[in-house]
Backbone as a chain_set.jsonl record, in Angstrom:
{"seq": "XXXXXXXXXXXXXXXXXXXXXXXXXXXXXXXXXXXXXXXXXXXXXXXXXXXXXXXXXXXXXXXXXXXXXXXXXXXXXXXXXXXXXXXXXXXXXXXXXXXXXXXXXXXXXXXXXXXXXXXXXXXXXXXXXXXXXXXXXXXXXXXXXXXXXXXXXXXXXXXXXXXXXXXXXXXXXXXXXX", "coords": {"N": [[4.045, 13.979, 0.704], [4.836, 10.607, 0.351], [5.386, 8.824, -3.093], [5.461, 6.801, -4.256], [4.338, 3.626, -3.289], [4.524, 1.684, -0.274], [6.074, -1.406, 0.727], [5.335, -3.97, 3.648], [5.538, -6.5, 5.341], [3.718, -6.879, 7.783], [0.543, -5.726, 9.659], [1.855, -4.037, 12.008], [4.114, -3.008, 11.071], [2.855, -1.562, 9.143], [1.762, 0.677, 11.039], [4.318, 1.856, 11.609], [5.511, 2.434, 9.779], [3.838, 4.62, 8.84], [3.678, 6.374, 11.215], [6.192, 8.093, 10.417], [6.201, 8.548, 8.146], [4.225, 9.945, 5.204], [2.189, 8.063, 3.525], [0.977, 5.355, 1.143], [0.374, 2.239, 2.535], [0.798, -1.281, 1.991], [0.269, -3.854, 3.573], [1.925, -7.27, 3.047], [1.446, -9.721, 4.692], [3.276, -11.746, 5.908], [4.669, -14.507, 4.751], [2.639, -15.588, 3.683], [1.955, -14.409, 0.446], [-0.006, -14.147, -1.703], [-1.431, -14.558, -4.922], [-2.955, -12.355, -5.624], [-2.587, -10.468, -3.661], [0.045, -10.095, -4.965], [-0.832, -9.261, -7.729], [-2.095, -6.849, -6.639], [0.601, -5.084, -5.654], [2.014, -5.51, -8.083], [-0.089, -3.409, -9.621], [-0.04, -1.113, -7.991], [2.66, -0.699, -8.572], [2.728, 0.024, -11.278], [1.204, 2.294, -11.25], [2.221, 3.887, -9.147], [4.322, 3.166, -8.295], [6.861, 1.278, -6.401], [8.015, 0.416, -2.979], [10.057, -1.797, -1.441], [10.276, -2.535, 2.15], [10.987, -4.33, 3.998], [11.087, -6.766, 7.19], [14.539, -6.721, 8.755], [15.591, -9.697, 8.631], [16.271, -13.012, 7.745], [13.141, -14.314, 6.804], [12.307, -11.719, 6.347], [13.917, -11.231, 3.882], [13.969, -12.818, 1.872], [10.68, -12.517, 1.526], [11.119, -9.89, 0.144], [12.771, -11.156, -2.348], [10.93, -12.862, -3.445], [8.534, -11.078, -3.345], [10.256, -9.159, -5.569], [11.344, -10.868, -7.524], [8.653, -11.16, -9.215], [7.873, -9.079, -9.233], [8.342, -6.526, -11.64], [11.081, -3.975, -11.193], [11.101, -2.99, -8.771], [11.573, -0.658, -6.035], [14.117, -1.071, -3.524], [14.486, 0.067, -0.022], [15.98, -0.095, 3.407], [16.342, -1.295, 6.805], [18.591, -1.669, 8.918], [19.709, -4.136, 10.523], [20.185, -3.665, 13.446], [19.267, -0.954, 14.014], [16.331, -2.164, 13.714], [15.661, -3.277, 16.1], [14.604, -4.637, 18.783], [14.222, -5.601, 22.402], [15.087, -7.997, 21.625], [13.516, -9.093, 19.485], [13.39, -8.82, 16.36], [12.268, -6.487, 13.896], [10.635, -4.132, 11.15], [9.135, -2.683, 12.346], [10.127, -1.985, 15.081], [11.506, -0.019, 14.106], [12.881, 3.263, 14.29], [10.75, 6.358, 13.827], [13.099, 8.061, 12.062], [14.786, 6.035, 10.849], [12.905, 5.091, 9.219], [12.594, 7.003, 7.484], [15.148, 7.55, 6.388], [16.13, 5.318, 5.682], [13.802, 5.22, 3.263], [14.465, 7.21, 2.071], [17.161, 6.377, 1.353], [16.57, 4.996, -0.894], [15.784, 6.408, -2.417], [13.294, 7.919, -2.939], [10.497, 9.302, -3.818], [8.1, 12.142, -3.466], [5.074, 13.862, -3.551], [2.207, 15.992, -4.044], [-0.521, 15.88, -1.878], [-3.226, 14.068, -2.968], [-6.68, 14.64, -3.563], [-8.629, 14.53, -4.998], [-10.702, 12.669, -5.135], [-13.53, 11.84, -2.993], [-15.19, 12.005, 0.88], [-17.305, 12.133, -0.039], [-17.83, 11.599, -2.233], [-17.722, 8.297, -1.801], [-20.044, 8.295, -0.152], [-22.399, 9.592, -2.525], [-21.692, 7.247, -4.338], [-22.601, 4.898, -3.372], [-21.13, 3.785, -1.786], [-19.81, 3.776, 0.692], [-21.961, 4.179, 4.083], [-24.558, 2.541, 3.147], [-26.176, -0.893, 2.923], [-25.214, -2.716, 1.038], [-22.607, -1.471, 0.643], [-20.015, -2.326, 1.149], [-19.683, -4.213, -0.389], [-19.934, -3.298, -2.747], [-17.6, -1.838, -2.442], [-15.585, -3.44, -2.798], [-15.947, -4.903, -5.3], [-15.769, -2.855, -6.948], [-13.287, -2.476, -5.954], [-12.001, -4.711, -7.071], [-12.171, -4.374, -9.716], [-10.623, -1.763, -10.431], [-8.151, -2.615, -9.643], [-7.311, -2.346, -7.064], [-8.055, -2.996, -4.645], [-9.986, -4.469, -1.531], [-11.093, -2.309, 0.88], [-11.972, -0.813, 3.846], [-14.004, 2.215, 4.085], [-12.344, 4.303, 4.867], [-10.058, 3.613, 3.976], [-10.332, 2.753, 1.315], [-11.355, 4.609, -0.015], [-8.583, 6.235, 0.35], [-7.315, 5.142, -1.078], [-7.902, 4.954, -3.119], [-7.303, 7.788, -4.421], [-4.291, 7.745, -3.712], [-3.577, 5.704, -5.745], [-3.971, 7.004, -7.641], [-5.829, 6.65, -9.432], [-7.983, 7.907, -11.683], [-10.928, 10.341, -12.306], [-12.112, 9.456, -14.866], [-11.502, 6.796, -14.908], [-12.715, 6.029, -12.865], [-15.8, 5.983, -13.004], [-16.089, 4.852, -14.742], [-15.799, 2.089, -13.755], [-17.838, 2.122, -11.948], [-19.999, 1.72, -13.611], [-19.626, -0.333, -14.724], [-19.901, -1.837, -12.496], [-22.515, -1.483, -11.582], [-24.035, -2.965, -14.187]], "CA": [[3.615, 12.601, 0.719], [5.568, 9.658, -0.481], [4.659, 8.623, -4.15], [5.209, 5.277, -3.72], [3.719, 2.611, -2.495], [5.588, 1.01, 0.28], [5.534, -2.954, 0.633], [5.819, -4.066, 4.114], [5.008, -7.388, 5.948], [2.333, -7.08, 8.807], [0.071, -4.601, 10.087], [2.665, -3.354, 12.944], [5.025, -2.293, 10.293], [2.126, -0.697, 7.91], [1.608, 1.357, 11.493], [5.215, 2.298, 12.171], [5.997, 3.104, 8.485], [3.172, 5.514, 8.99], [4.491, 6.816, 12.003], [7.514, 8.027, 9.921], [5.751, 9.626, 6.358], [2.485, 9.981, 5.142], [2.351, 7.378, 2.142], [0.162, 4.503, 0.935], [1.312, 1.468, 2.517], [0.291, -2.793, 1.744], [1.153, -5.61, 4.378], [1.408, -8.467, 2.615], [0.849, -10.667, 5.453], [4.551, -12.438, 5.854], [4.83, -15.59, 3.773], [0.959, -15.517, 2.457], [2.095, -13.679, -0.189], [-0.807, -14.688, -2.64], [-1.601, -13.861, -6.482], [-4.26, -11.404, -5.004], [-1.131, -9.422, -3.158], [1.2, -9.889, -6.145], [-1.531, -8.291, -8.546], [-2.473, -5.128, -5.983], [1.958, -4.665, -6.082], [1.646, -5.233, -9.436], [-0.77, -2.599, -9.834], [0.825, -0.275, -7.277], [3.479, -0.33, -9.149], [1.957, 0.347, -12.482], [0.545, 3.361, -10.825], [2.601, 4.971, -8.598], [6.404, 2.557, -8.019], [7.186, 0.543, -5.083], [9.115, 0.234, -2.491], [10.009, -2.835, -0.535], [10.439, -2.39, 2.789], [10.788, -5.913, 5.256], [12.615, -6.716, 8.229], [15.91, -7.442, 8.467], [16.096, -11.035, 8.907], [16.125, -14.264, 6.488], [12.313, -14.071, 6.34], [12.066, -10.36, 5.405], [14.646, -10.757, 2.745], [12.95, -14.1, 1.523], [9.967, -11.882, 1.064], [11.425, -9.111, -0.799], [12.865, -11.763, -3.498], [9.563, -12.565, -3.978], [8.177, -9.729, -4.942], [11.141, -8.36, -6.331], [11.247, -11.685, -8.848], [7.513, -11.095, -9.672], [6.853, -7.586, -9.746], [9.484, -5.919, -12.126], [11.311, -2.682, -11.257], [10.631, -2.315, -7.548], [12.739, -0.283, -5.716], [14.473, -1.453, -2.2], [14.806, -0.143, 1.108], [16.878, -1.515, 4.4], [16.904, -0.475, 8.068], [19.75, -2.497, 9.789], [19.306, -5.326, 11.982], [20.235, -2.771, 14.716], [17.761, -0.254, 13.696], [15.085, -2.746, 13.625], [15.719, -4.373, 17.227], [13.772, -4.153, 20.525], [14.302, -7.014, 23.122], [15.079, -9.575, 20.704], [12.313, -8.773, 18.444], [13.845, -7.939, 14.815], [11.157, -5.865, 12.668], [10.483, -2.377, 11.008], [7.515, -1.926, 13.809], [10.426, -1.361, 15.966], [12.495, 0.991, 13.447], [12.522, 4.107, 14.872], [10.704, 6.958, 12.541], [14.021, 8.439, 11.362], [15.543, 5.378, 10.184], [12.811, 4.588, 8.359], [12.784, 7.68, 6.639], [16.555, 7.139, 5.962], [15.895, 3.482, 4.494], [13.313, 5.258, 1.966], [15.405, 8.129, 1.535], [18.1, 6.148, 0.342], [15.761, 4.362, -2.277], [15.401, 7.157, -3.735], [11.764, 7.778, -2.633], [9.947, 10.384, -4.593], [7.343, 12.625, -2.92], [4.106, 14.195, -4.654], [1.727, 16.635, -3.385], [-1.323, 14.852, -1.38], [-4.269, 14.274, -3.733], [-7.223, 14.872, -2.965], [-9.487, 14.203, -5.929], [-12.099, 11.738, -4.448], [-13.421, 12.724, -0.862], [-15.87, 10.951, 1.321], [-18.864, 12.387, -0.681], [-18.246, 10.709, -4.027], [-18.316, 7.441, -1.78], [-21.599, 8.427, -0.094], [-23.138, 9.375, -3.856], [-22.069, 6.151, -5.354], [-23.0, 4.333, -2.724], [-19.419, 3.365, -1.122], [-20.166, 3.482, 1.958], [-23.289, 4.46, 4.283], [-25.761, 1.778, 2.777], [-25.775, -2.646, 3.133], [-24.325, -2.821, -0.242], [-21.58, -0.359, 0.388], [-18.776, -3.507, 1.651], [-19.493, -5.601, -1.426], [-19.626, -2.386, -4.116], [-16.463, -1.384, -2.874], [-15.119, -5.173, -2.54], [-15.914, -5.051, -6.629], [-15.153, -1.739, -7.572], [-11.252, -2.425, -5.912], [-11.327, -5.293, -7.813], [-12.018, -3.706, -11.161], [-9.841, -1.074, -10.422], [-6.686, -2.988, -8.864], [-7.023, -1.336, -5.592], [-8.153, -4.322, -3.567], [-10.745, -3.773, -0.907], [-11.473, -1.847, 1.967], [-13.035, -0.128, 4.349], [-14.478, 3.374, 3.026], [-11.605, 5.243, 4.332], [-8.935, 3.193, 3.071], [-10.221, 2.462, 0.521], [-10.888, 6.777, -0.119], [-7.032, 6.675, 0.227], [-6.502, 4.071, -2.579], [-8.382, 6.187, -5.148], [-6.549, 8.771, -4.022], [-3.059, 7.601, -3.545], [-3.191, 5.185, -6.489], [-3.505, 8.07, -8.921], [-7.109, 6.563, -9.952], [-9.111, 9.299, -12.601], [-12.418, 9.886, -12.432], [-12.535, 8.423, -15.926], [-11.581, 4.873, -14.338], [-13.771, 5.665, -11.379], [-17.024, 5.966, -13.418], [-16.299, 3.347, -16.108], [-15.769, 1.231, -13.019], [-19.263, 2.434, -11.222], [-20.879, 1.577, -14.317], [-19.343, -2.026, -14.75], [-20.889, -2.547, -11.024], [-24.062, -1.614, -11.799], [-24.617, -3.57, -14.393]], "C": [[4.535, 11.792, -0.184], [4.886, 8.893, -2.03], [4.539, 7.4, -4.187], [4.563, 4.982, -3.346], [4.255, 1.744, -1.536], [4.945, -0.358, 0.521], [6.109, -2.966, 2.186], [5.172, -5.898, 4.182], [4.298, -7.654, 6.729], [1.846, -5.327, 9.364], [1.058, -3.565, 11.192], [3.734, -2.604, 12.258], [3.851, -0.979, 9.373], [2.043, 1.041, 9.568], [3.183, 2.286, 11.684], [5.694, 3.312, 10.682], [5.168, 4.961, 8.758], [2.638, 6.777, 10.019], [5.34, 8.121, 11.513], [6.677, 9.065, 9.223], [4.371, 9.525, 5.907], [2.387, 9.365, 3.493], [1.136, 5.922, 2.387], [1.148, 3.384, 1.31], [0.526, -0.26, 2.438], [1.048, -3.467, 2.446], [0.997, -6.787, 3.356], [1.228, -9.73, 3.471], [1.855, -11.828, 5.666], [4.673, -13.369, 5.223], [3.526, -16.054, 3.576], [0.946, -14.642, 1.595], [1.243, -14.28, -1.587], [-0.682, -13.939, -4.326], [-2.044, -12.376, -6.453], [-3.115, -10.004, -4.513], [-0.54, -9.088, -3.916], [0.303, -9.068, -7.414], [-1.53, -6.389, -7.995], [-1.081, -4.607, -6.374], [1.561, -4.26, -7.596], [1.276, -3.579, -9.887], [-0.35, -1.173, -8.994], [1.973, 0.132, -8.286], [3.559, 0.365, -10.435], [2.198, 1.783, -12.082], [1.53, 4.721, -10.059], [4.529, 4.676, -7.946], [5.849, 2.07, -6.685], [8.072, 0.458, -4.04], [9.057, -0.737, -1.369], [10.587, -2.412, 0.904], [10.426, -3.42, 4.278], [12.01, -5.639, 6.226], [13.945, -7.304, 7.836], [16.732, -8.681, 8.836], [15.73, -11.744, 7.629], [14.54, -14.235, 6.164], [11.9, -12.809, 5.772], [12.907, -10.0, 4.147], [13.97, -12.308, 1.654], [12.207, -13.546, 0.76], [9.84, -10.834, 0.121], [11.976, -9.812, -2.089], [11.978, -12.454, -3.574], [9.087, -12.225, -4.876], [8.91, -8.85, -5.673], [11.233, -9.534, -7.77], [9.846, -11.375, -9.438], [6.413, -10.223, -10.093], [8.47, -7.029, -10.203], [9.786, -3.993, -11.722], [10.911, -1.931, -9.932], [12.105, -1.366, -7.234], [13.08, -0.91, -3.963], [15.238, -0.376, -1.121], [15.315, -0.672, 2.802], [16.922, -0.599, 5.411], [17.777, -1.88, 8.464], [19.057, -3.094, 11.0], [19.067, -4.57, 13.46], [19.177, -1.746, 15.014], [16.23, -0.767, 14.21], [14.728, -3.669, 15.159], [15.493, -4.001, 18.214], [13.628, -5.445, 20.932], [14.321, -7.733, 22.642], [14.654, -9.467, 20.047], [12.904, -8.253, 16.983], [12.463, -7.456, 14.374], [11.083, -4.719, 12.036], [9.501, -1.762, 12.047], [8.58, -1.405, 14.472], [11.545, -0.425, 15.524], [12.186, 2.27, 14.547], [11.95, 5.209, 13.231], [11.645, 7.763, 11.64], [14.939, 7.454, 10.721], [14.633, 4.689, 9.369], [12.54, 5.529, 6.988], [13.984, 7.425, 5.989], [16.312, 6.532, 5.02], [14.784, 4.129, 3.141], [14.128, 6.43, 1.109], [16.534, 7.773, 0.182], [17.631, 5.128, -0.851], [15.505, 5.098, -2.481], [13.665, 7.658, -3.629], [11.208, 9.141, -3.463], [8.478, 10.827, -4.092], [6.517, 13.52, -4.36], [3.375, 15.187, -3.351], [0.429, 15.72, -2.809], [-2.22, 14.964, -2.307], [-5.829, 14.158, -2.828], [-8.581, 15.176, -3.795], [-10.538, 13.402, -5.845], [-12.275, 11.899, -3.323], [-15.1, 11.689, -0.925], [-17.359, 11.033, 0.65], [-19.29, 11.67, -2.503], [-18.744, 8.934, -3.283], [-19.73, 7.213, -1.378], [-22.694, 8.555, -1.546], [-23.041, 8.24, -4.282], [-22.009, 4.677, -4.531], [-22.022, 2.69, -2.385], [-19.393, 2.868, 0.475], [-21.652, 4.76, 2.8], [-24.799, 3.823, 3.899], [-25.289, -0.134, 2.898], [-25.061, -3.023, 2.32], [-23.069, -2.291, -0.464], [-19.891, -1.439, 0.073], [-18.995, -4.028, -0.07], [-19.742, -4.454, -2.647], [-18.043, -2.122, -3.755], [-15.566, -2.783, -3.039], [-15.118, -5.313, -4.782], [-15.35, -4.573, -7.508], [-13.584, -1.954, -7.394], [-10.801, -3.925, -6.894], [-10.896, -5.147, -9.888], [-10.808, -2.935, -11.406], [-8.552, -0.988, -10.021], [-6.264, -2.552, -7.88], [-6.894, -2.564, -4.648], [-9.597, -3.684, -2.624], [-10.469, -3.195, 0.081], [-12.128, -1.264, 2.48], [-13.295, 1.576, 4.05], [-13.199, 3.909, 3.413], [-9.707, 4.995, 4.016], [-9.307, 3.233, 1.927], [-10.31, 4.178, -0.788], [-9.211, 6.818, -0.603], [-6.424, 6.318, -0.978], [-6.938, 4.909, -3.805], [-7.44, 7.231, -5.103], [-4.808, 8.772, -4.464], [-2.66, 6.709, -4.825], [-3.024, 5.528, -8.101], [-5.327, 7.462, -9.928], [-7.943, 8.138, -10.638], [-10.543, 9.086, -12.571], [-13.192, 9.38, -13.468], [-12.65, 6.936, -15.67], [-12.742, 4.793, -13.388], [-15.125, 5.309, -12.044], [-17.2, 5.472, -14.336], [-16.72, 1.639, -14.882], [-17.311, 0.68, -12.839], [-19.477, 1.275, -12.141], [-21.1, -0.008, -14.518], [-20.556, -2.868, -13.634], [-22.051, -2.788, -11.208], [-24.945, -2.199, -13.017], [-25.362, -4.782, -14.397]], "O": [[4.94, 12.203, -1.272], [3.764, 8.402, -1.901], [3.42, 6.888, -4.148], [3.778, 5.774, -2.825], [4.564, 0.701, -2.113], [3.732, -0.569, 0.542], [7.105, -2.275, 2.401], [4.518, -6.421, 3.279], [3.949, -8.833, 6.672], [2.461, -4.263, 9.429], [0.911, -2.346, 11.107], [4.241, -1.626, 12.809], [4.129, 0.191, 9.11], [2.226, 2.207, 9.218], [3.044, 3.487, 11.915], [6.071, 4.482, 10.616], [5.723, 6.057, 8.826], [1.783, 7.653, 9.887], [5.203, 9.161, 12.158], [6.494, 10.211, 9.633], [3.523, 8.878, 6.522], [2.49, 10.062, 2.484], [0.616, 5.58, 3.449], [2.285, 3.287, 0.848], [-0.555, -0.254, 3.026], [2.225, -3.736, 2.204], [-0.112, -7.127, 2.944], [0.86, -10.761, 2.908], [1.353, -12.951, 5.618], [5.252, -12.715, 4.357], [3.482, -17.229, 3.213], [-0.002, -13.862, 1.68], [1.898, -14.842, -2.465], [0.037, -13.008, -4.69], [-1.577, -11.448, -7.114], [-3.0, -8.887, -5.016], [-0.298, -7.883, -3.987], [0.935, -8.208, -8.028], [-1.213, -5.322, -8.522], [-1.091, -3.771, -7.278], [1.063, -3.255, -8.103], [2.069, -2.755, -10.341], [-0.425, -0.131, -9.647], [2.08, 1.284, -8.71], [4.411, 1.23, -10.637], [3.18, 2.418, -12.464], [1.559, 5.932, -10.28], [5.426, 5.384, -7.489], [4.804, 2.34, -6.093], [9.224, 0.423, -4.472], [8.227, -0.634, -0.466], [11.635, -1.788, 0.74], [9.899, -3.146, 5.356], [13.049, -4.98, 6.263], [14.29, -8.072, 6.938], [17.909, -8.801, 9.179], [15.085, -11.274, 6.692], [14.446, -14.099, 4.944], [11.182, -12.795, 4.772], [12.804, -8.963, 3.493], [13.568, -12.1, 0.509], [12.404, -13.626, -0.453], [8.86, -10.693, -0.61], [11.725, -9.156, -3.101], [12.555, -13.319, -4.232], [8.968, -12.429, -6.084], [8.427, -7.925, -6.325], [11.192, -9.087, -8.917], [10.039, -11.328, -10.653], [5.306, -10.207, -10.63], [9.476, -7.052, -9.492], [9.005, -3.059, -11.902], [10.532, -0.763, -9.842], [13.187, -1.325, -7.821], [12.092, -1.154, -3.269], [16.4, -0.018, -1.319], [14.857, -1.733, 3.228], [17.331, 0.556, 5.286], [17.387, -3.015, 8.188], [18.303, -2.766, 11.916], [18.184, -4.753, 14.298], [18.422, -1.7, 15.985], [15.338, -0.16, 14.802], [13.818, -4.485, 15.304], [16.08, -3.035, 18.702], [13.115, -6.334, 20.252], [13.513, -8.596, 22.984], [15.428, -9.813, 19.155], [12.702, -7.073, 16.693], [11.523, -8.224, 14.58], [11.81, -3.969, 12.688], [9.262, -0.6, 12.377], [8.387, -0.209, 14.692], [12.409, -0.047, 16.315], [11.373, 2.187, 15.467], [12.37, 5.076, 12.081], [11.208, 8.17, 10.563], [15.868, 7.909, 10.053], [15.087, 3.745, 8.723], [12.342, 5.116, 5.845], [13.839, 7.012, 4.839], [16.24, 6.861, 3.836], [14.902, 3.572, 2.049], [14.336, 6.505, -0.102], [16.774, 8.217, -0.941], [18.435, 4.582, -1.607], [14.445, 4.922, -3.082], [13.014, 7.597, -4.672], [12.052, 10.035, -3.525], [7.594, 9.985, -4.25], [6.915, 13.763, -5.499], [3.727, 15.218, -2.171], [0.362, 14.648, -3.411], [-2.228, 16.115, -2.743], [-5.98, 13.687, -1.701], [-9.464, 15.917, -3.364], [-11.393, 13.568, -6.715], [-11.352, 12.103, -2.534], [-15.762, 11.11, -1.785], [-18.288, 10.236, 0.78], [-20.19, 11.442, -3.312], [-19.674, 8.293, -3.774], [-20.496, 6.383, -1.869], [-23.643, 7.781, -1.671], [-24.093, 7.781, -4.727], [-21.513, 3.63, -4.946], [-22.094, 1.473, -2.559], [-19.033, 1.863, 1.088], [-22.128, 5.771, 2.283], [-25.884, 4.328, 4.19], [-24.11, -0.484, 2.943], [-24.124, -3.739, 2.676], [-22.431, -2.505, -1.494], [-19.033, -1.329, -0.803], [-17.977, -4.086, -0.76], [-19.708, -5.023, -3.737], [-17.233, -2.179, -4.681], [-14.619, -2.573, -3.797], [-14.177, -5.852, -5.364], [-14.715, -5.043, -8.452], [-12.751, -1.735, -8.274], [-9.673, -4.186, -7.311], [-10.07, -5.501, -10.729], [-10.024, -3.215, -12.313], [-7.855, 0.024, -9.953], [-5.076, -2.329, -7.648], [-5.891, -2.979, -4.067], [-10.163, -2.64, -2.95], [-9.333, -3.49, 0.451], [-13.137, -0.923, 1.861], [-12.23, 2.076, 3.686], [-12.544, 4.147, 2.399], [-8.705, 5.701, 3.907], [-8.527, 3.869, 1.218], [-9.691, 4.572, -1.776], [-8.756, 7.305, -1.638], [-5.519, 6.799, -1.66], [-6.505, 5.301, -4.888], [-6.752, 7.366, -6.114], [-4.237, 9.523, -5.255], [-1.476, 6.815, -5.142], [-2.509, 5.02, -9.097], [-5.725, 8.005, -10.958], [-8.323, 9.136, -10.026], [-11.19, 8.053, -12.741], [-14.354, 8.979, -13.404], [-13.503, 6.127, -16.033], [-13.496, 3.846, -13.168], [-15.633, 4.269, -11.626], [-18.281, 5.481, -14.925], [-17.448, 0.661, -15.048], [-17.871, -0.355, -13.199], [-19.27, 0.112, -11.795], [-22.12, -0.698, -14.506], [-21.412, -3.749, -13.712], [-22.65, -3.858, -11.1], [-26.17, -2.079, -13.056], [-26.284, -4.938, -15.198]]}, "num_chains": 1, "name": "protein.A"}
């Protein structure tokens, strides 16, 4: 698994990346690149490094000086215009999965073993998901914990992949419930 965190720009890339390698990946949603986004990086980065990964046109490099001015110490990846091109269409959606291994390759990408320290039964106990409250505990908990939200089994992945301890996890809980 990739240790990183890869940055892309829309859901069609978060699928293609994931295509490719088995890593945690954040769309930021192409030029809505909010505080909210720039914190989770942030915090990604903190946690586990970054790696930018946009298309290869004037808006995907736009986007990477960005968050490369605002989150310190990312690292960068590049598939070639050519790489990235299907009927006109520039993007990483249409990388193929060996060039986008390449492009993290040659950033230097650093692999980890998969973790596997929170599983779907800690969110059922602390009532993550499986109950009405589940959306808006974990909606709190990712914000305590700089994950962000989601749905139980993303958001499973983020504890997971973001190197979260079960010391943070259950200082978190506790925050919630008071």
């Amino acid at each position: 698994m990739i240790k990183e965190v890869i940055i892309v720009e829309g859901r069609d890339d978060v699928a293609a990346v994931k295509r490719a390698v088995d890593a945690e990946v954040i769309a930021v949603g192409g030029f809505g690149i909010n505080e909210k986004i720039i914190s989770k990086i942030r915090e990604a980065q903190d946690r586990q490094g970054v790696i930018i990964l946009t298309d290869p046109d004037f808006a995907g490099d736009k986007i990477r000086k960005i968050i490369a001015k605002r989150v310190e110490g990312v690292k960068h990846a590049y598939i070639s215009r050519k790489e990235g091109t299907k009927d006109g269409d520039v993007g990483v959606e249409n990388a193929s999965p060996k060039a986008i291994i390449e492009a993290l390759e040659n950033a230097h990408c650093e692999t980890k073993e998969k973790r596997t320290e929170f599983t779907m039964q800690d969110l059922f106990y602390f009532k993550l998901t499986g109950t009405k409250e589940a959306g808006e505990r974990r909606a709190k908990l990712g914000k305590i914990l700089g994950i962000g939200y989601g749905n139980a089994v993303a958001f499973l992945s983020r504890l997971n992949n973001f190197g979260i301890t079960k010391e943070e996890f259950v200082k978190a809980i506790k925050k919630i419930e008071e």
